[in-house]
C-alpha positions as CSV (number, residue, x, y, z in Angstrom):
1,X,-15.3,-19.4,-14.6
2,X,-12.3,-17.6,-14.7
3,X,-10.3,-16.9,-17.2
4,X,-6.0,-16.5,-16.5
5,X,-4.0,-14.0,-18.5
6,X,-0.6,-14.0,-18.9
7,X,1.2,-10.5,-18.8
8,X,4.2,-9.5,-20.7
9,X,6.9,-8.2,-18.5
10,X,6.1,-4.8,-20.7
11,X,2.8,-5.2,-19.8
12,X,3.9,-5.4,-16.2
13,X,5.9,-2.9,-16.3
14,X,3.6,-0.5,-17.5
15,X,1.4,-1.4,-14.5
16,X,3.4,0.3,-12.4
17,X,2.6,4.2,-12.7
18,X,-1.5,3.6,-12.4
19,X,0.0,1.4,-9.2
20,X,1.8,3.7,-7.5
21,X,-1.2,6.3,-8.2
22,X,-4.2,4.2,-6.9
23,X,-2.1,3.8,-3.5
24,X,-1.5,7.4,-3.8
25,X,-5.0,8.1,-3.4
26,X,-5.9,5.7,-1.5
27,X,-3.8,6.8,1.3
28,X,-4.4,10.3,1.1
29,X,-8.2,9.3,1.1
30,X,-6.9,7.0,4.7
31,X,-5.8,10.1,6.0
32,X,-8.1,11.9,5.3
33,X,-10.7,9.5,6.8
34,X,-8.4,9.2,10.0
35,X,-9.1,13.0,10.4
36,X,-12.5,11.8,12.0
37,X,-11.5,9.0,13.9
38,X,-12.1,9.0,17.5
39,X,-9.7,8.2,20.5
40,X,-10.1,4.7,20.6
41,X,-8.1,5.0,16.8
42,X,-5.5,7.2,17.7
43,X,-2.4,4.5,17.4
44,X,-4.1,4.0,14.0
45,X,-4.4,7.9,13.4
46,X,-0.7,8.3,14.0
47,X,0.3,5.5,11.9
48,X,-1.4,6.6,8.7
49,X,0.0,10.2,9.7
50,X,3.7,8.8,10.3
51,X,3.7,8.0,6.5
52,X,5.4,10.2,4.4
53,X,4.8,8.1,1.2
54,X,4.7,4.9,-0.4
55,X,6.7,3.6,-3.3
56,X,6.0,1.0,-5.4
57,X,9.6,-0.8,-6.4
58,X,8.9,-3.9,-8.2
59,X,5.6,-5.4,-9.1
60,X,6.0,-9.3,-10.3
61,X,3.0,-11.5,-11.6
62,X,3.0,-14.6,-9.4
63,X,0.2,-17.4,-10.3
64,X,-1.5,-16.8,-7.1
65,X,-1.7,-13.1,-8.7
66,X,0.1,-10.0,-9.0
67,X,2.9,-9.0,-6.2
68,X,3.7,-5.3,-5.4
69,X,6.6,-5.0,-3.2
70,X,6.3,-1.4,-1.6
71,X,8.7,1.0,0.0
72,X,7.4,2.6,3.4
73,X,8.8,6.2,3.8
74,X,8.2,7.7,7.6
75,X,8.3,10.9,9.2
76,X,11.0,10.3,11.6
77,X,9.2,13.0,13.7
78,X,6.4,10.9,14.3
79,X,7.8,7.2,13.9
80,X,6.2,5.2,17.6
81,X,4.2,2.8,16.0
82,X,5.6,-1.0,15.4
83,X,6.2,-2.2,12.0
84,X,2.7,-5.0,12.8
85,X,1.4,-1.7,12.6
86,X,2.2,-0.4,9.1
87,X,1.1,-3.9,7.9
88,X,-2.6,-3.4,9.0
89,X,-2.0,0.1,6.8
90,X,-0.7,-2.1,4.2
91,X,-3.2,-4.6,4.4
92,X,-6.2,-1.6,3.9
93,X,-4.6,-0.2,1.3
94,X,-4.3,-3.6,-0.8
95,X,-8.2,-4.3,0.4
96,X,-9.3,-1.7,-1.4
97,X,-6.7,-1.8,-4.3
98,X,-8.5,-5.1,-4.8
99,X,-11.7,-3.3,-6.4
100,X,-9.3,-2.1,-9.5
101,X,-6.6,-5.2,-9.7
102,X,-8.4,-7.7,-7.7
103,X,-5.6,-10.5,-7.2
104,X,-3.2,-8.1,-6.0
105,X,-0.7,-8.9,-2.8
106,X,1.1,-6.3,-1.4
107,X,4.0,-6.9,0.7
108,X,6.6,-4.4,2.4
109,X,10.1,-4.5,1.3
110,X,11.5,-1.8,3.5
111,X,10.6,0.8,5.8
112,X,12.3,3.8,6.3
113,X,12.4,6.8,8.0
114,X,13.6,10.7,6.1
């Protein structure tokens, strides 16, 4: 059975530096996986590589969960991939966010490239 909490906007709030730190790591640990991928991965390669960072700008609690709306920032030197392809990136990233927060959504606000 499960049981359903209900957060404090505080609470919430103070959600959002461990976050922005787990996706942090998780995509430097992406990239650094992506250093062993072979050719058949390359598109994926260079659109793990293209990213620059991700911020988190507003997280929300939603009944279906918690919603993390995310900022994409992209090395315009290496920006060729589509923007279906930063949502397989984003879809990794909240698969394995899911073992620390596990009804977590994330969605992408913006993208942009510096």
């Amino acid at each position: 059975m499960s049981k359903n909490y209900i957060l404090s906007e505080k609470q919430i709030q103070s959600m959002i530096p461990f976050i922005q730190n787990r996706i942090d790591s998780i995509l430097d640990d992406i990239k650094t996986e992506s250093e062993d991928w072979g050719l058949g991965e390359m598109s994926e390669y260079h659109t793990v590589n293209s990213v620059n960072g991700i911020e988190v700008i507003d997280v929300y609690p939603q009944s279906y969960g918690i919603v993390v709306n995310l900022y994409f920032i992209l090395d315009l030197d290496k920006t060729k991939t589509s923007e279906s392809d930063y949502q397989d990136l984003r879809a990794e990233i909240q698969s394995r966010l899911k073992n620390w927060i596990p009804k977590i959504k994330l969605f992408i606000s913006d993208i942009h490239s510096i």
